[in-house]
N, C-alpha and C positions, 0 to 999 in steps of 0.2 A: 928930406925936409922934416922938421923935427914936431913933432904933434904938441896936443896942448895936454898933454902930460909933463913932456919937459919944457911947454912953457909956464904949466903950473910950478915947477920945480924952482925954476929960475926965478919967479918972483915971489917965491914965498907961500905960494898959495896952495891949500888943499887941492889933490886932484878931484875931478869928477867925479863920482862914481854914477858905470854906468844903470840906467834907467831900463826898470821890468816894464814890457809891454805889455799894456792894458787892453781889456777887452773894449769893444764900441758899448758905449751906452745909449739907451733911446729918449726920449724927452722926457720921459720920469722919472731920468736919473738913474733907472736900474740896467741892468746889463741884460744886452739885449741876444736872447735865446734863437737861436735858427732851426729848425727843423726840416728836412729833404727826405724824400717820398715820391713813389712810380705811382702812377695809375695807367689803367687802360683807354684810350681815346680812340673809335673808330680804327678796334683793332690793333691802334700802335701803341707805343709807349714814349712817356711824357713825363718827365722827372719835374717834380714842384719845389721849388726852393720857397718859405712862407716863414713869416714870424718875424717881419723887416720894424723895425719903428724907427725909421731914419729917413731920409730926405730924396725926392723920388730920381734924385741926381746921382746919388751913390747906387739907386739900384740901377741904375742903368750903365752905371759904372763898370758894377760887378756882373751885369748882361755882359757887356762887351767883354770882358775880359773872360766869359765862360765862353762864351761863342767862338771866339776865336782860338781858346787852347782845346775845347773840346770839337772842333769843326761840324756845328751842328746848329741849327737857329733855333730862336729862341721870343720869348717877349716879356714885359713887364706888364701883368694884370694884377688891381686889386693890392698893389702890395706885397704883391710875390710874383717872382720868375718862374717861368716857363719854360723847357728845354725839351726839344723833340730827342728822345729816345734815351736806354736807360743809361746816366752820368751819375748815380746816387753817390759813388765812393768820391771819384774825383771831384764831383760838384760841394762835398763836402770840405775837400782837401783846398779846394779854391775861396772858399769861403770862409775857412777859417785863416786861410796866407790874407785875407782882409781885414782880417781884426775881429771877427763876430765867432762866437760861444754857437755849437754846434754840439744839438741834442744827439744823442747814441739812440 
């Protein structure tokens, strides 16, 4: 099946060129920064994902999709996720396949 490269071709028309993925921005327009971090909670550890500026639909988004690749519960307080026990790499590696600028 022939793509729209060679339908670009047949009618004349410049192809696409493809498009650089952008980071998520937060309502001030700027690009919105992530930062993840352990603490200690009654002995356990609890990985903080924090620095959301976006809609509490999407955080709950990227809960679900932590919880389930990291098989571990979790919650949305405050504008930042929650995750029982330490996920800091991969919770970073999840958050950035979402679109969002994740602090080193």
């Amino acid at each position: 099946m022939p793509g729209l490269e060679d339908l670009a071709a047949l009618t004349g028309m410049p192809t696409p060129e493809p498009t650089k993925p952008t980071k998520k921005l937060g309502y001030d327009g700027k690009v919105v920064v992530v930062r993840v971090r352990t603490e200690k909670r009654r002995g356990k550890d609890v990985t903080i994902i924090w620095g959301f500026n976006s809609h509490p639909k999407e955080l709950h988004d990227i809960l679900a999709t932590c919880k389930k690749t990291l098989g571990t519960g979790g919650q949305v307080t405050d504008n930042a996720i929650e995750l029982q026990g330490n996920h800091v790499e991969r919770a970073k590696d999840i958050v950035r396949a979402a679109g969002f600028a994740v602090q080193k």
